[in-house]
C-alpha positions in Angstrom: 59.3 -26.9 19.3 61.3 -23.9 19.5 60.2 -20.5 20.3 62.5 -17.6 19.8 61.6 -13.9 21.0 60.7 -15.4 24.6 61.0 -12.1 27.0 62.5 -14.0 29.6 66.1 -15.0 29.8 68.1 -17.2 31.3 70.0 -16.7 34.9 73.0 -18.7 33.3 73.7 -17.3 30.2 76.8 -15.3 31.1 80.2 -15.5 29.4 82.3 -18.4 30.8 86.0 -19.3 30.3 86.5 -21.9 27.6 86.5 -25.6 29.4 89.8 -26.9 30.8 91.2 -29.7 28.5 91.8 -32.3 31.5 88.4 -33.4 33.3 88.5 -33.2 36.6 88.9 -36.6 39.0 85.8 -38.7 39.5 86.3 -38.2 42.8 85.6 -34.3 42.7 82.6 -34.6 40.5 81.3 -37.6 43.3 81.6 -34.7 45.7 80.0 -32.2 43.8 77.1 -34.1 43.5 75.3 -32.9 46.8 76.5 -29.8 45.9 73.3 -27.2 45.7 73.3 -24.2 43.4 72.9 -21.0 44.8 70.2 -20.2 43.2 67.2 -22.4 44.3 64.7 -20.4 42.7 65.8 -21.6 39.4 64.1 -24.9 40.0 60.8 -23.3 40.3 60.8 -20.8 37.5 58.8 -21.4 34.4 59.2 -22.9 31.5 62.1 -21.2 29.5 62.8 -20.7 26.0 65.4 -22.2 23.6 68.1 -19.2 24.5 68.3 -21.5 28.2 69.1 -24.3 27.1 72.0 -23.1 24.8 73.1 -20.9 27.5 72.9 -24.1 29.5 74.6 -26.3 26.9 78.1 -24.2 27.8 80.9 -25.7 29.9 80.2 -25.0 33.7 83.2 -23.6 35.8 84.6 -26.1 37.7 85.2 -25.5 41.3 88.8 -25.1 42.7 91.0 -28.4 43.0 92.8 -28.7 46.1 96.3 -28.5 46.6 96.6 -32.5 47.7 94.1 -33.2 45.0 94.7 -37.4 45.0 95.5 -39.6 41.6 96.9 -37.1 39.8 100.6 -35.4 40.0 101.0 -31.7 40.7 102.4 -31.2 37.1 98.8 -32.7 35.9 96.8 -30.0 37.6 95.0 -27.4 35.9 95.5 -24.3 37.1 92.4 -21.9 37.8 91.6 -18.6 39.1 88.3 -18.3 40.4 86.7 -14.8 39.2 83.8 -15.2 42.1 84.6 -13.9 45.2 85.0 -16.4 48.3 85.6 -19.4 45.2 81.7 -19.8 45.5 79.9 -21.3 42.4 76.6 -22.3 41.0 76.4 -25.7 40.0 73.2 -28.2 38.8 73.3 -31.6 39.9 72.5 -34.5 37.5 69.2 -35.3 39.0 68.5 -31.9 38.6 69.2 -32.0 34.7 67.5 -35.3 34.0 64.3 -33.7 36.0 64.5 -30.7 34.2 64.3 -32.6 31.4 61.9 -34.8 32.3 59.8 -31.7 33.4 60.4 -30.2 30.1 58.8 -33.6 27.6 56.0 -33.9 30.1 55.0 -30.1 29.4 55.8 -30.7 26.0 53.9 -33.7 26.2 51.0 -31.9 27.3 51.2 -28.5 25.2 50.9 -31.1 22.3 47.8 -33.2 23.5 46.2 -29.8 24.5 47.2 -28.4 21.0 45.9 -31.4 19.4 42.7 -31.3 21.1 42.1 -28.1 19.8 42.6 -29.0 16.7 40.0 -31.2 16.6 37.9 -29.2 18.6 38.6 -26.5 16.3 37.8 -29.1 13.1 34.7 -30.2 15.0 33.4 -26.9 15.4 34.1 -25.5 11.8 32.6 -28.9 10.6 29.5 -28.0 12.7 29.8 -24.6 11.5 29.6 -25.5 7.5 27.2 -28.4 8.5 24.7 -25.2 10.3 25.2 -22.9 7.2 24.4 -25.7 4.9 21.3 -26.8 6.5 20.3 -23.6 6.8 21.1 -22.5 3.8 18.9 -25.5 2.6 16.2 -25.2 4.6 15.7 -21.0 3.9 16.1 -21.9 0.1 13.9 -24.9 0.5 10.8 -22.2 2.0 11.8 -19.5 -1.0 10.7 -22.8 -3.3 8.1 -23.5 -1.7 6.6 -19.7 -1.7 7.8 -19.6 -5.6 5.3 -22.7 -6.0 2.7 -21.0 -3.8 2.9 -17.7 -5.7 2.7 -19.2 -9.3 -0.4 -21.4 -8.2 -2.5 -18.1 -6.9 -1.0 -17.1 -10.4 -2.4 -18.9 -12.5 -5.4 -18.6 -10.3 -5.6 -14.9 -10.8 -5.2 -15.2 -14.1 -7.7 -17.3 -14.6 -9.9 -15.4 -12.7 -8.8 -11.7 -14.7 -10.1 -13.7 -17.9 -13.2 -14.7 -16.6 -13.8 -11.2 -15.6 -12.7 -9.5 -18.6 -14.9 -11.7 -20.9 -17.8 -10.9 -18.5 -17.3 -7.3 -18.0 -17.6 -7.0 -22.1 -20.2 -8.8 -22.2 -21.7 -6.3 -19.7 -20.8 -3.6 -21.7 -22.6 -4.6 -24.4 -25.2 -4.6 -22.6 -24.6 -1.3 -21.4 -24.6 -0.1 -24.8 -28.4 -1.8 -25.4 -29.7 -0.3 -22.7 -28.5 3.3 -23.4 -29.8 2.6 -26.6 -33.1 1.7 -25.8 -33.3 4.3 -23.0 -32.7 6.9 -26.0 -35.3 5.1 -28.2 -37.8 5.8 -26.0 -37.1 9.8 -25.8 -39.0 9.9 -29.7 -42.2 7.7 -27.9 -42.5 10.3 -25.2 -41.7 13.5 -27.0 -44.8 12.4 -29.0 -47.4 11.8 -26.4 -46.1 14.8 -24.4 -46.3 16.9 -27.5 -49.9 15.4 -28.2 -50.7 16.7 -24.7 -49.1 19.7 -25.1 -51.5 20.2 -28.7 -54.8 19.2 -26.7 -53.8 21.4 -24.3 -54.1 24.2 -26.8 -58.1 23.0 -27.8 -60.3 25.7 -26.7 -63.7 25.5 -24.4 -64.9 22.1 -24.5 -62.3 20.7 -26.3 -60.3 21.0 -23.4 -62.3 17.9 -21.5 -61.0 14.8 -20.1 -61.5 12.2 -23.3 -60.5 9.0 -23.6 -57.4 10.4 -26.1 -56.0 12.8 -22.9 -56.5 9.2 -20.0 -55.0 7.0 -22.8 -51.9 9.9 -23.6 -51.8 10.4 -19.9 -51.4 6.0 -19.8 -49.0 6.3 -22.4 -46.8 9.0 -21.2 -47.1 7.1 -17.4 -46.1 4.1 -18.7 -43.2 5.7 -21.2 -42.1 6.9 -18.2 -42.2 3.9 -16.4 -40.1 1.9 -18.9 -37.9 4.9 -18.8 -37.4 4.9 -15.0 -36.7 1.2 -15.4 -34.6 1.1 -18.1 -32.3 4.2 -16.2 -32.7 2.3 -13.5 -31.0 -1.0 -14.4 -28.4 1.0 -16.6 -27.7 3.0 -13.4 -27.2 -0.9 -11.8 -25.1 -2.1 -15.0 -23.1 1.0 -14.5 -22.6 0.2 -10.7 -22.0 -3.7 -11.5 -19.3 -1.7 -14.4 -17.5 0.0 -11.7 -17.7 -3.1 -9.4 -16.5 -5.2 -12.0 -13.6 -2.5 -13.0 -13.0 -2.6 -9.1 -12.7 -6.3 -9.0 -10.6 -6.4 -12.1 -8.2 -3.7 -10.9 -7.5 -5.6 -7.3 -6.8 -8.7 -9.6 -4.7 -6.9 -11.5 -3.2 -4.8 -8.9 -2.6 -8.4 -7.0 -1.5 -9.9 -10.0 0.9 -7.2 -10.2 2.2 -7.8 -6.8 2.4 -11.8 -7.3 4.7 -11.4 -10.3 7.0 -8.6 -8.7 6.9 -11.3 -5.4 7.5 -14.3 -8.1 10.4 -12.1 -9.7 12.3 -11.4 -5.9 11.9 -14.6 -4.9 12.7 -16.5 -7.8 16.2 -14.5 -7.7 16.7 -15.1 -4.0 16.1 -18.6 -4.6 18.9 -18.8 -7.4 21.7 -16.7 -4.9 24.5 -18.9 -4.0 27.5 -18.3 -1.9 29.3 -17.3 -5.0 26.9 -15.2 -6.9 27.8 -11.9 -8.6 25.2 -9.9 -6.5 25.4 -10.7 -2.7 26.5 -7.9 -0.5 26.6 -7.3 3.5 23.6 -5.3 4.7 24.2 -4.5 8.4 21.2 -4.2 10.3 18.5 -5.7 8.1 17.7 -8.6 10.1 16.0 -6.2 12.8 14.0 -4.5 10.3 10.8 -5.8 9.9 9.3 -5.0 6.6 6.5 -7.3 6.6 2.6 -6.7 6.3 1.4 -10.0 6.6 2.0 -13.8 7.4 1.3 -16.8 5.4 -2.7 -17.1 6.4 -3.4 -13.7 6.0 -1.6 -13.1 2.8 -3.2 -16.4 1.0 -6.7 -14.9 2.1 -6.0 -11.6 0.6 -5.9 -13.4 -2.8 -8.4 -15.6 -2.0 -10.7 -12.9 -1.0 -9.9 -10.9 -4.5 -10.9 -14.4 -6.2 -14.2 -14.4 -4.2 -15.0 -10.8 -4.4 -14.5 -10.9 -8.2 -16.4 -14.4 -8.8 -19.1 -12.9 -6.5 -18.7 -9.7 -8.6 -19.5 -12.1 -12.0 -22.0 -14.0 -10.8 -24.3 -10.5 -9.7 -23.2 -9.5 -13.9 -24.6 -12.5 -15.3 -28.0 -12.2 -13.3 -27.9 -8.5 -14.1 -27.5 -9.2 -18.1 -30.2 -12.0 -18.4 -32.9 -9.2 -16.1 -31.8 -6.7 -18.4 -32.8 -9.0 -21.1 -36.1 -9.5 -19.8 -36.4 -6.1 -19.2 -35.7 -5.0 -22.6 -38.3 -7.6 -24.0 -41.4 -6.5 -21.2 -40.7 -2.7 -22.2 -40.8 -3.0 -25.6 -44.2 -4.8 -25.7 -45.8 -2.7 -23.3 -45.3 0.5 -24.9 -46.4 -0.9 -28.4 -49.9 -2.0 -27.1 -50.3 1.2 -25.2 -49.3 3.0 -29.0 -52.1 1.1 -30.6 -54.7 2.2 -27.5 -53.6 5.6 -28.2 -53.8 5.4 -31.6 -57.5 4.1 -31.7 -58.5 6.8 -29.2 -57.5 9.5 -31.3 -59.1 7.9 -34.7 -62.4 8.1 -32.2 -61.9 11.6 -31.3 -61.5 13.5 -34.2 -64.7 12.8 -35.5 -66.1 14.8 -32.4 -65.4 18.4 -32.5 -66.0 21.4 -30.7 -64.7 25.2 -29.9 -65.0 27.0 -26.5 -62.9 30.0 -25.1 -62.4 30.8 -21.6 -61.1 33.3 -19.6 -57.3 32.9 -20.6 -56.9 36.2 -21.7 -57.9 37.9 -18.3 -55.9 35.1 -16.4 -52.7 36.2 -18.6 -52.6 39.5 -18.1 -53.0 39.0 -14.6 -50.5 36.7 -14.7 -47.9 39.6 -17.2 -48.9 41.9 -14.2 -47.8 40.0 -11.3 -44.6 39.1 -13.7 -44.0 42.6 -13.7 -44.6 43.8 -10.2 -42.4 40.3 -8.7 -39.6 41.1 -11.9 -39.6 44.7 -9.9 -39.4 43.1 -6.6 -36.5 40.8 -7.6 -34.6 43.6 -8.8 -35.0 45.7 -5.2 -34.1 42.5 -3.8 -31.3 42.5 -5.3 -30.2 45.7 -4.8 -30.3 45.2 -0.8 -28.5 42.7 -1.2 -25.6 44.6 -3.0 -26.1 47.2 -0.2 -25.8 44.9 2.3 -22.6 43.2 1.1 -20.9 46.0 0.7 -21.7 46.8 4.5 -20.6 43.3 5.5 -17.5 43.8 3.7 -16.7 47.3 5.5 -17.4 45.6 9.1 -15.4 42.0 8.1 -12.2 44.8 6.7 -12.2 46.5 9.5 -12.2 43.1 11.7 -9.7 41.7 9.7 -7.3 44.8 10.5 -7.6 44.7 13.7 -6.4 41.2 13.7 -3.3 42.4 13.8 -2.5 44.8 16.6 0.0 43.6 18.5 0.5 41.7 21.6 -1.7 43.2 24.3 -3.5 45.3 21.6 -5.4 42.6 21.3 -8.3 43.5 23.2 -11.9 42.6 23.2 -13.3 45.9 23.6 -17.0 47.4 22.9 -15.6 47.9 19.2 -14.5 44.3 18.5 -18.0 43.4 20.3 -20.1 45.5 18.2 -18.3 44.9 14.8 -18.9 41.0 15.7 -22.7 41.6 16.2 -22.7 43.8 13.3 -21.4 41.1 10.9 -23.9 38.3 12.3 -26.5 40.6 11.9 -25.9 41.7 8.8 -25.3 37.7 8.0 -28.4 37.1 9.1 -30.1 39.7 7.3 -28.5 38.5 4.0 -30.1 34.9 4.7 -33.5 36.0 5.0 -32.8 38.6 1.7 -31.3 35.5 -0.2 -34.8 33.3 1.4 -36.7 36.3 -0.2 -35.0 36.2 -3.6 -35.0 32.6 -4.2 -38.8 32.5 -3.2 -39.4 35.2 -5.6 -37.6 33.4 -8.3 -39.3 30.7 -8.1 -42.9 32.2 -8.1 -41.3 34.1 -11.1 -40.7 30.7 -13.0 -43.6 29.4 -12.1 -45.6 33.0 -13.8 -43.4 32.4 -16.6 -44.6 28.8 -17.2 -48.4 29.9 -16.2 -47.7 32.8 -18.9 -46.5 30.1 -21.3 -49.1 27.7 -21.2 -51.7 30.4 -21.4 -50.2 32.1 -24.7 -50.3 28.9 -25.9 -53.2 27.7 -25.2 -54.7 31.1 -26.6 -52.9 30.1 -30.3 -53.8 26.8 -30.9 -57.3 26.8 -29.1 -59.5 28.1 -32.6 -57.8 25.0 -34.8 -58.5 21.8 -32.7 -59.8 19.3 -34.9 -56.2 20.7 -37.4 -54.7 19.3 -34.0 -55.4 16.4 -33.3 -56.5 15.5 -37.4 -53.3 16.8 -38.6 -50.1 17.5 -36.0 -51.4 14.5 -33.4 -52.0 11.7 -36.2 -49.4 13.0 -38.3 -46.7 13.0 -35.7 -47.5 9.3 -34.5 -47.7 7.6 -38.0 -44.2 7.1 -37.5 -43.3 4.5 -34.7 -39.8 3.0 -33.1 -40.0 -0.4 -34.1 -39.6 -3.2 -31.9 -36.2 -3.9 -32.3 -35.0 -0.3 -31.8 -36.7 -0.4 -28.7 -34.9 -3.4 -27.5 -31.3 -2.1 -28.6 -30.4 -4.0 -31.2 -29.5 -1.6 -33.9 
């Protein structure tokens, strides 16, 4: 192996004169053979580059011949002129050269075994190197399968799950729809008996006695309002269960949603190869940690949606078979309590009689005190406007000072005071607003004392015309039973 642009040269690569044609006596090169270069450090230099050998290849200058040089005549002599001072000159022995040589296949020698075991180190390594990549190329697309099985099973399970869910929730809702239904059904039923009440209520002196009609309306209306209660009752529960449901249905959805998205990454993750189209180099990404969960943990999420929404469906079914029930009970409770009613009142108008009481005085008593708390309500008020407008001078004027500046900001006796002024005047609004309110509602409750009176004072003279004619003749007509329970 050659190697040319070696920095070192050699010591002997001088210009020498060309070779003498006539080699010199045997016996001279016998006695140059113990003869040692000048130049000992030669032997221990390193190794040297093509250029020394060639420059070591030339000719040698011999060393001078003596005058009385033996075997050869004095016309056979080569002349020479030494060009080294003192006829001194470097010269190799032939032990030298084979050892250099020698020297020289031995480090070749062991350059090439050293190379060669490289080599093979080298093929070793980048045989271990592929062999690495391709396990682990195996074994990370081997998990992506395995979590693209994973996710299409709690797939299929959500989706099974969603259908269930949907078919139950309109089921529910049909239900829903029954219930409001019968809930508005039984808004004619009580609009009657209160409104039969409401008649009576209008009889005058003894009319106006606690019969068997009033305790049987007074069941009737109890128990319409019963049913009522009940049946807002369980729609406010089927409206719950609804949202619950719609809850339940969402998270599948919502989870659903995710499992696809997950199915569609890793899915395509799984399908990259070394020579897709779409691979790039991401620097960094391996130390950030994206993650929200692990294995365990994201499998019970699903599971947990699965649970929550079979949980969810079995509660719906158990709510639409009570409902049912419901439905049924209310509707044959309020038609017997209709036929009590009914009776009571065929009893009753046979027996009449007229009285008067004091209405009169009690309602204009009761216009008068209208009148004086309408007057008080209206003083009441205009504190309050007074006051207000006092609260707003004192908050202004706190406001403003607000923002003096820097060490301006001082609690003096004026920041004080225009503090206490605006609790107290607060305060004083409070007990005003107490006032008013109280006095509102004592006005609404004149109002509806005033109502029923004036009333009472028009229908009291024609009590048999109420209960013969407006009572019967509002509750000849009926919901039937299959209105009641929703059907239609």
């Amino acid at each position: 192996m050659e190697l040319y642009g070696y920095p070192i040269k050699a010591k002997f690569n001088q210009p020498q004169p060309s070779p003498p044609k006539v080699l010199p006596a045997t016996s001279t090169v016998a006695a140059n053979k113990n003869h040692i270069p000048s130049h000992p450090e030669s032997f221990s230099m390193p190794w040297m580059p093509n250029s020394y050998y060639k420059a070591a290849a030339l000719n040698p200058t011999l060393a001078p011949l003596t005058e009385n040089f033996p075997g050869l005549p004095p016309t056979k002599i080569v002349p020479f002129i030494s060009e080294r001072p003192n006829g001194v000159f470097t010269r190799h022995t032939l032990d030298d050269w084979h050892r250099s040589n020698m020297t020289n296949y031995k480090e070749s020698e062991t350059t090439r075994h050293n190379s060669e075991r490289l080599r093979a180190d080298l093929n070793r390594a980048i045989k271990d190197v592929y062999q690495q990549a391709k396990r682990t190329q195996g074994e990370s697309a081997r998990n992506l399968g395995e979590r693209v099985n994973d996710i299409e099973y709690w797939k299929s399970e959500l989706c099974i799950e969603l259908d269930a869910m949907i078919r139950e929730t309109n089921s529910l809702a049909d239900m829903q729809k029954r219930l409001e239904r019968a809930l508005a059904d039984t808004e004619g039923p009580f609009q009657v008996a209160h409104k039969c009440l409401l008649n009576r209520e209008k009889r005058m002196g003894i009319d106006l006695v606690n019969d068997d009609v009033e305790k049987q309306l007074l069941t009737e209306i109890k128990i319409i309002r019963s049913c009522r209660e009940r049946l807002q009752q369980c729609l406010d529960t089927v409206n719950a269960q609804l949202m619950c449901n719609k809850e339940a249905r969402q998270e599948l959805e919502k989870d659903l949603a995710d499992k696809q998205l997950g199915h569609h990454i890793d899915s395509k993750c799984y399908q990259l190869k070394n020579t897709s189209r779409d691979i790039h180099f991401f620097k960094g990404v391996e130390r950030i940690d994206a993650t929200v969960s692990v294995p365990e943990t994201w499998a019970r999420f699903t599971d947990n949606n699965i649970f929550r929404s079979q949980s969810a469906r079995a509660t719906s079914a158990k709510l639409r078979a009570s409902t049912e029930s419901l439905l049924m009970g209310t509707a044959d409770e309020m038609w017997r309590q209709f036929s009590k009613v009914n009776d009571a009142f065929t009893s009753r108008i046979t027996e009449t009689a007229n009285a008067k009481s004091k209405i009169q005085t009690h309602l204009a008593k009761t216009r008068q005190e209208i009148f004086q708390i309408e007057t008080k309500i209206q003083v009441i008020q205009k504190t309050i406007k007074d006051k207000e407008a006092q609260l707003k001078v004192a908050q202004t004027r706190l406001d403003e000072r607000t923002r003096r500046p820097n060490v301006e900001l001082c609690r003096d006796a004026a920041q004080i005071r225009l503090v206490q002024e605006v609790n107290e005047i607060n305060e004083t609004l409070r007990n005003l607003h107490q006032c008013l309110r109280a006095s509102e509602d004592m006005l609404q409750m004149l109002v509806r004392s005033k109502g029923v009176l004036e009333q009472d004072l028009v229908v009291k003279n024609n009590s048999l015309f109420i209960d013969q004619e407006r009572c019967m003749g509002m509750r000849k007509s009926y919901p039937s039973t299959v209105q009641i329970l929703g059907y239609v």
